[in-house]
N, C-alpha and C positions, 0 to 999 in steps of 0.2 A: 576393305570393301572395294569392289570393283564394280565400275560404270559402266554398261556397254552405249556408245553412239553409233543406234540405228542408218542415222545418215549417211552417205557417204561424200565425200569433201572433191571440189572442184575435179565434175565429168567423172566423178566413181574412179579418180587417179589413185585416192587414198583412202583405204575403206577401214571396215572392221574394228574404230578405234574403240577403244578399252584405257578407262581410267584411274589409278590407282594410289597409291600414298607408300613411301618407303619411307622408315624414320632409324636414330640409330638405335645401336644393342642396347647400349646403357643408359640406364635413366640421367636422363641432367636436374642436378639440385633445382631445387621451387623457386628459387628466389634469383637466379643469374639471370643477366643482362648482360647486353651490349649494347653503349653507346655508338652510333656509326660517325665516321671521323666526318669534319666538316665538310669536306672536297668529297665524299659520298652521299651527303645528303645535299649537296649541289648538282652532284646528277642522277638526284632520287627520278627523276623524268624520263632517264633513258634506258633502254634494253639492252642487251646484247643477245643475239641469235646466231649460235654457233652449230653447225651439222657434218660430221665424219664420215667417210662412206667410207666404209668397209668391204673388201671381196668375203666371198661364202665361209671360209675356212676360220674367220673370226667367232660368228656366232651359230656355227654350224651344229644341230645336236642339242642346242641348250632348253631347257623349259625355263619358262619366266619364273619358276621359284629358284632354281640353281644362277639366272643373272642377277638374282635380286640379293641373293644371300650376301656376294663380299660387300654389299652396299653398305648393309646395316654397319658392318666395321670401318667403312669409307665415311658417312655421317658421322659417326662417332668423334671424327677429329674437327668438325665442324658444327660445334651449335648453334650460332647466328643462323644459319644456311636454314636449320631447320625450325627456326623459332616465329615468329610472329610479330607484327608491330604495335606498339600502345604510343599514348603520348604520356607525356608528361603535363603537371599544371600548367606550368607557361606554355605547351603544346609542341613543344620541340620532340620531335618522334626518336625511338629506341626500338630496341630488337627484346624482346621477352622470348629468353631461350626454352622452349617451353618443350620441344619433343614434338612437335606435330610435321615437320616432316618434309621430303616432296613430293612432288607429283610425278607417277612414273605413269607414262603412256604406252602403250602397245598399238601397232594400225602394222596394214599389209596396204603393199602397192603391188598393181599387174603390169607393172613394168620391169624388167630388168633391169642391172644397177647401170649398164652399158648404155642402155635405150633410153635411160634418166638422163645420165649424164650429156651424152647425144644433143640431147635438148637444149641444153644450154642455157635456160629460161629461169633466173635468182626468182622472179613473180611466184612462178611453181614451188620454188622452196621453202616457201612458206609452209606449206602441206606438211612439211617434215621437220618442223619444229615448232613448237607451243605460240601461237602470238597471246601471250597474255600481258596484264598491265595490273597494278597495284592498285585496289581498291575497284569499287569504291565502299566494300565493307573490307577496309584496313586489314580491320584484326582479326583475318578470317585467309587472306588471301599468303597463298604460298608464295616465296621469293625464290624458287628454282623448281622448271620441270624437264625431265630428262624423255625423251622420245624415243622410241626403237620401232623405226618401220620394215619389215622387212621386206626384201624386192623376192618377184617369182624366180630369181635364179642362185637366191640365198642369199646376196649382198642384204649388207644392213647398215642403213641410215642412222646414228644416232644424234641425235639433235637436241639442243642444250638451251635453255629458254633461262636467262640471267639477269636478275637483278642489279644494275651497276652500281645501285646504293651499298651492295656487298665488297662490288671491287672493279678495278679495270681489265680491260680484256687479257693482259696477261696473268693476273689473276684467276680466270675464269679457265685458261690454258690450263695453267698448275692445278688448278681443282679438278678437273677431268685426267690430267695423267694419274692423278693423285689414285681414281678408278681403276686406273692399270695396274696400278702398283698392289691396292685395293687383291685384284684379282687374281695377280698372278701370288699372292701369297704373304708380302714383305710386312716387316713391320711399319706401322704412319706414323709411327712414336707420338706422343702427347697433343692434346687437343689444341688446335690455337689457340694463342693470347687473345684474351677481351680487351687487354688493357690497350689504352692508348694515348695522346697528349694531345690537346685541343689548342688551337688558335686561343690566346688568349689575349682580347681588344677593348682597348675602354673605350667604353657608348659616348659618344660625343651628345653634345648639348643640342635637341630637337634632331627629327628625322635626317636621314640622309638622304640629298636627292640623289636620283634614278640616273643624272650624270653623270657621277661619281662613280658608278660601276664601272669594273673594268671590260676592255674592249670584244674579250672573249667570251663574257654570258652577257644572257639575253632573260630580263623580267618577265614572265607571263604570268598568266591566270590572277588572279587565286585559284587553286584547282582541288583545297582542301583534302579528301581521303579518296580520292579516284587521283593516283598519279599516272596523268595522260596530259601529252603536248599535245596542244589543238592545232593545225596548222591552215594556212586558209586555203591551200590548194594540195593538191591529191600526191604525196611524194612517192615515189616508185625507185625500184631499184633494179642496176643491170650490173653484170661482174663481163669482164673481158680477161683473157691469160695475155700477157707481153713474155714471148720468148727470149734467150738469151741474146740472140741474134739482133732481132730487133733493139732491145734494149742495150745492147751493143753501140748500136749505129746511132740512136738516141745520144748515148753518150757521147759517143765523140763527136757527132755534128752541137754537141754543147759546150764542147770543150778546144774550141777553137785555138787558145792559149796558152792549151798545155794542164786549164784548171781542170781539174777532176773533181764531179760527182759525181755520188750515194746513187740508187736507184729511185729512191723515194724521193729526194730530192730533183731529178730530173723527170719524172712520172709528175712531181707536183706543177712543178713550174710551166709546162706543156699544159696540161690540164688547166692548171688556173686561167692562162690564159686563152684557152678554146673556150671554157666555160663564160670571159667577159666578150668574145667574140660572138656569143650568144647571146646573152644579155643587151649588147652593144652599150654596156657601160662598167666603169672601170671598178673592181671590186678592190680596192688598193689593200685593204685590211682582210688577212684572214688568219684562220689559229690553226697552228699545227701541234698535233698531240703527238707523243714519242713516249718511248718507255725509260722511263729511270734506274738508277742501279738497283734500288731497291725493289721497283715493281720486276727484274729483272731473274730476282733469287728462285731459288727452285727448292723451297723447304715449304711449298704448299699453305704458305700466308695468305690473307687475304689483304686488299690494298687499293686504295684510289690512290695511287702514287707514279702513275705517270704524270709526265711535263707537262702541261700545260700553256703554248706561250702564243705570240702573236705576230705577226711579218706586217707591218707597215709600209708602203711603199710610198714612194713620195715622188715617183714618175709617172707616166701616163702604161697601163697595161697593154694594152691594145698596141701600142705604137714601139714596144719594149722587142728589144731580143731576149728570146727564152734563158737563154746564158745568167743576166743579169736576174730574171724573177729565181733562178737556181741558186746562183748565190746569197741572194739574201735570203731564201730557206734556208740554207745550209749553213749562214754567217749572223744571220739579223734578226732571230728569235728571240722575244722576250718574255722570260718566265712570268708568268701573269697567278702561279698558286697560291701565292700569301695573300692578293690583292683580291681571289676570288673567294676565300679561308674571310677575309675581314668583309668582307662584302656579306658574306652569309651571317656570321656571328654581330654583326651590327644590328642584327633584328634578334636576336637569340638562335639563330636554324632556322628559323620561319620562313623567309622567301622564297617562292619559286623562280629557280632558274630552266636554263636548254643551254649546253653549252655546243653540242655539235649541232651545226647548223645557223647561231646564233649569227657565226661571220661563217663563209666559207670555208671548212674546216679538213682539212688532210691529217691521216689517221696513219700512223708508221708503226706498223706490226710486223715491219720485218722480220724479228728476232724472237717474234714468240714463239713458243714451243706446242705450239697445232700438231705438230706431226710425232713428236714423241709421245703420243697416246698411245699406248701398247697394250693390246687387248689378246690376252691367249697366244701371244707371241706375233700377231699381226697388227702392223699398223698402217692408218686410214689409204687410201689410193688417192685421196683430195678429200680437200675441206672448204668449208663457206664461212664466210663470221660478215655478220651486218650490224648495224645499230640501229634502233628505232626510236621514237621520239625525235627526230631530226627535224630542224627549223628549215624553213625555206630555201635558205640561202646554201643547202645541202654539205652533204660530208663526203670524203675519198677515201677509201681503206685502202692499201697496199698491203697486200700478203705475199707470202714464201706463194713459189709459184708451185702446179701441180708436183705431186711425186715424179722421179725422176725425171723434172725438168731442172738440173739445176740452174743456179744462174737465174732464173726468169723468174717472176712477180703475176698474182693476181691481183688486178684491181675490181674492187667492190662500189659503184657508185650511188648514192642513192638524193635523186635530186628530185624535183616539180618535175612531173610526168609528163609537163610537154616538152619538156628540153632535152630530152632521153634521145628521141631519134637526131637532132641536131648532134646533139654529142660525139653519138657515135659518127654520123659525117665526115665531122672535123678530126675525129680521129684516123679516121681511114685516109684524109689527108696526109696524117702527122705519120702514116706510117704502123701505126698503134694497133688496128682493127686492119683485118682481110674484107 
């Protein structure tokens, strides 16, 4: 069945949308399940919003019954993806793989892909990917929708609306090439494993206090069957490119010594401390996420298996050279996954956490495979990936920079919406922003 919204979405930018449900070929057994691993249902809170642009020659020709068909055999290797949530007695949520499916959207934009991108404006890109959120009728609400808007000069936008309870952003990477592969013909060989190994923690004698959690989540709500971070001021989001060049000079005016850093690591450190130059107080703790070997594999798993860990500082930010906040990104992270595994499993699953945004939180997606989405033998010109649910205290993405920039990096920021134009400010000091 197909929805049409009459409406059209912020200034008639994005019109025409069309609602619809794509499920796999094959029936999945009545009775399969998946348990989602502990560190997934720790960031049952957060989203991921991923969008590809594509030039005209990707989906040029096609009717949306001829996009939709290798779907059904792309589902097929994912039944969580397409299943539904219940709880269990003691209330600890699972995936009941049940065949219902995603959400495939269709919308047109009267802009060209040129004249979008021009824009520059991550606010606007929302328009071109699903903002939805879990619940609050649970067992009803899809955990992936897929978006195709097309622009008036044939570019097409597809935009990825992710469940993180499913998996981390490089997961989310692999499930969308997985589409290409999908497409272009290949086998996806066997459906994922369900199976997997749980934290396993003996309940200590009476509750745990709330100090005991570790430094990189943060307690909210109860938020019961509507999974949504509330936050008390209005988070927004802006993306900037850092070209090579720049990030170049970045470098070596970091590396006075001879030391050498990562990109992400000297994009963080700069950052961190613009943003306590804002604040005008010292943020000393924040979590840096990064990708693990394993969230790292390219056999189209799914996975809460990135790093998880935390930077302590134990100097004054504000008064630091950038040099030293670089090195301890790059030397002084502390894996915090077992401690946030036992922190959940000491209630059974039941707690709500936020982990991005919880502390100040830098997001290192250099390595993900964004761009190896191959669609019809094209792949995207640029891409976007945000997070949503983010706490106050805001999150940094770092991404592979546009196509044919090598070398250079996009960063994704999403803070309190009045620190946005400061931001940028102190970056055009740093060099960072024109």
């Amino acid at each position: 069945m197909v929805v049409s919204s009459p409406a059209m979405a912020a200034d008639g930018l994005v019109y025409n949308i069309k609602i619809s449900s794509v499920g796999p070929a094959n029936v999945t057994g009545s009775d399969l399940i998946y348990e989602p691993e502990t560190m997934g249902l720790a960031m049952k809170l957060h989203y991921i919003r991923g969008i590809y642009y594509f030039g005209s020659q990707a989906f040029e020709g096609l009717s949306t019954l001829v996009i939709k068909e290798p779907m059904f055999t792309w589902l097929n290797k994912y039944p969580q993806v397409c299943g539904r949530f219940r709880r269990t007695e003691t209330g600890r949520a699972y995936l009941k793989c049940n065949d219902c499916g995603v959400r495939f959207v269709e919308a047109k934009c009267d802009k060209t892909l040129d004249e979008w991108l021009e824009m520059k404006d991550a606010t606007l890109e929302k328009l071109l990917v699903r903002d939805q959120a879990l619940g609050p009728e649970l067992g009803f609400s899809p955990l992936v929708y897929i978006q195709l808007t097309k622009f008036k000069c044939g570019g097409t936008a597809v935009g990825l609306s992710w469940s993180h309870v499913l998996g981390d952003a490089f997961s989310a990477a692999e499930f969308m090439n997985m589409l290409g592969r999908a497409v272009a013909g290949y086998d996806l060989g066997q459906p994922t494993s369900l199976a997997h190994s749980r934290t396993k923690v003996t309940t200590p004698n009476g509750p745990e206090k709330v100090g005991d959690d570790p430094l990189s989540i943060k307690r909210v709500g109860p938020v019961g069957d509507h999974w949504v971070n509330v936050t008390k001021c209005k988070m927004e989001a802006f993306s900037f490119n850092v070209t090579p060049t720049q990030l170049s000079h970045l470098q070596s005016k970091l590396s006075p010594n001879g030391t050498q850093f990562g990109a992400f690591e000297a994009l963080s450190a700069v950052i961190w401390q613009c943003i306590a130059k804002i604040r005008e107080w010292d943020s000393n703790v924040v979590t840096i996420c990064k990708g693990s070997e394993e969230s790292k594999t390219c056999d189209g798993t799914l996975s809460n298996s990135q790093v998880v860990s935390v930077v302590n500082a134990n100097f004054q930010i504000l008064d630091s050279n950038p040099s030293e906040l670089a090195l301890l990104v790059q030397n002084g992270a502390l894996d915090e996954r077992e401690k946030i595994e036992e922190a959940m499993e000491r209630d059974g699953g039941l707690p709500d956490f936020i982990v991005y945004g919880a502390k100040l939180t830098f997001v290192n997606l250099e390595d993900a495979r964004f761009y190896a989405f191959e669609y019809r033998g094209q792949r995207p010109v640029n891409i976007s990936y945000r997070i949503e649910g983010v706490g106050e205290e805001g999150t940094i993405l770092v991404l592979p920079g546009p196509k044919g920039d090598d070398g250079g990096r996009s960063v994704m920021a999403i803070l309190p919406e009045n620190e946005i134009e400061e931001l940028k400010l102190e970056l055009k000091r740093e060099g960072l922003m024109a």
